[in-house]
C-alpha positions in Angstrom: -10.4 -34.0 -21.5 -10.2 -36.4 -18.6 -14.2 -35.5 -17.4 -14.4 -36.9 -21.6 -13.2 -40.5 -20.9 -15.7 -40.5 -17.6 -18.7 -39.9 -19.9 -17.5 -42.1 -22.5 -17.0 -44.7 -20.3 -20.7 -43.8 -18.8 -21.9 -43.8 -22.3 -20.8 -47.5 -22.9 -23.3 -49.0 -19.9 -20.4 -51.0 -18.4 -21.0 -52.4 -15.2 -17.5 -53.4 -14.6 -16.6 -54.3 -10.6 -13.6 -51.3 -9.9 -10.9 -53.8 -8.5 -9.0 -52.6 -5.2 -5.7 -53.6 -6.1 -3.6 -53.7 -9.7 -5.5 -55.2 -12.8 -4.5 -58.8 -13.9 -4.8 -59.1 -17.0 -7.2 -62.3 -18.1 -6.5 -61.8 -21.8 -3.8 -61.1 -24.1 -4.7 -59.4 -26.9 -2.3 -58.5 -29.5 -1.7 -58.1 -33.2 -5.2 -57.8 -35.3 -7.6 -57.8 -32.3 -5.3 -55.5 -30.4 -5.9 -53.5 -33.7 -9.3 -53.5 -33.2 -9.5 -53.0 -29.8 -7.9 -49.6 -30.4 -9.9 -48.4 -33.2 -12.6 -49.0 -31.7 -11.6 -46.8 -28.1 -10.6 -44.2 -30.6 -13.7 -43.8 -32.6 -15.6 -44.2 -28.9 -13.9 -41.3 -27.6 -13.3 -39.1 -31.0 -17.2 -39.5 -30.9 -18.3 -38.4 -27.7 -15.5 -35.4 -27.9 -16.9 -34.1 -30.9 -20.9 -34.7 -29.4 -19.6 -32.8 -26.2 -17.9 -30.2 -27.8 -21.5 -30.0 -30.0 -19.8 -30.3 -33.4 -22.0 -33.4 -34.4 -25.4 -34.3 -33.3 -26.6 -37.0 -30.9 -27.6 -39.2 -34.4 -23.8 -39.4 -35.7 -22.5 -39.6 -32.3 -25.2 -42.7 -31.5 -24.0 -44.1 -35.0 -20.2 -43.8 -34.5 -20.3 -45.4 -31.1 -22.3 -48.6 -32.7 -19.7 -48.9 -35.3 -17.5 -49.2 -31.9 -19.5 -51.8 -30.8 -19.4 -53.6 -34.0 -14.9 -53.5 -34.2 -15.0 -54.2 -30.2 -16.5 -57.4 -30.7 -14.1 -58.8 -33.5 -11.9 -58.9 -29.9 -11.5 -62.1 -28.7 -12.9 -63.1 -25.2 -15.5 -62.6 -23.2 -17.6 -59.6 -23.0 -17.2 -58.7 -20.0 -13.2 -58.9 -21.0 -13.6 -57.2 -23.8 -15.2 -54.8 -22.2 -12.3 -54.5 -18.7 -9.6 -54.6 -22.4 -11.9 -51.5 -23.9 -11.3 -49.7 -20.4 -7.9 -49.7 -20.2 -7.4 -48.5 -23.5 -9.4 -45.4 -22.9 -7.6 -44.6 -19.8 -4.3 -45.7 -21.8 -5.3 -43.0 -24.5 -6.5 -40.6 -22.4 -3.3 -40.5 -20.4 -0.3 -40.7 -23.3 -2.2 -38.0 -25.9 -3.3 -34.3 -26.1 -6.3 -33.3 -27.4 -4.3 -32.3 -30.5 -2.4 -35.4 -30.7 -5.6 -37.5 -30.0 -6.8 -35.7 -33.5 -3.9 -36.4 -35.3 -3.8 -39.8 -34.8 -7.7 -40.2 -35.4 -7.4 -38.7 -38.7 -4.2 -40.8 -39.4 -6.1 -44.0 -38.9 -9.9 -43.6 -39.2 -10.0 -44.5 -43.1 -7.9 -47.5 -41.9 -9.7 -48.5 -39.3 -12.7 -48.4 -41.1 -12.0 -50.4 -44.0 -10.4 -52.9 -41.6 -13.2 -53.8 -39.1 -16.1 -52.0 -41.0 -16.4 -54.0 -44.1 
């Protein structure tokens, strides 16, 4: 699951500096945006999972990871902020979920999510 988050991170074209020592963080997001900052990881990663594992072609995957895009940037801050926030929370999922919880939770909150930030 981990070599996942390495090509979803890939996938996303971030050129973000890797810092030497612990993250500060430049921006607090919370509530709403922190909201939306987290659907938007989870569809990102649910995406490229299910395009990995071959279950839907490149189109959807391509699609899905657009409607990311679109939710990641009802974040506040800068992009390249938004983009350091969007990084952690992959590595934040990717460490505190199985695979099967990952799924769970996706299916518990994609219809909310989506209605949410995809209007």
């Amino acid at each position: 699951m981990r070599h996942l988050c390495i090509a979803t991170l890939l996938a996303l074209s971030f050129a973000i500096p890797v810092q030497s020592g612990p993250a500060h963080a430049d921006l607090v997001i919370d509530g709403r945006a922190a909201q939306a900052l987290h659907c938007s990881a989870m569809l990102f990663i649910v995406s490229s999972t299910l395009y990995d594992m071959g279950e839907i072609a490149r189109n959807t995957r391509d699609t899905a990871q657009r409607a990311a895009l679109v939710i990641l940037d009802q974040v506040p801050g800068t992009e390249d902020q938004r983009r350091r926030a969007m990084v952690q929370r992959f590595d934040r999922i990717m460490t505190s979920r199985t695979p099967a919880q990952l799924v769970t939770e996706y299916n518990d909150t994609a219809r909310w999510c989506r209605s949410a930030f995809l209007r």
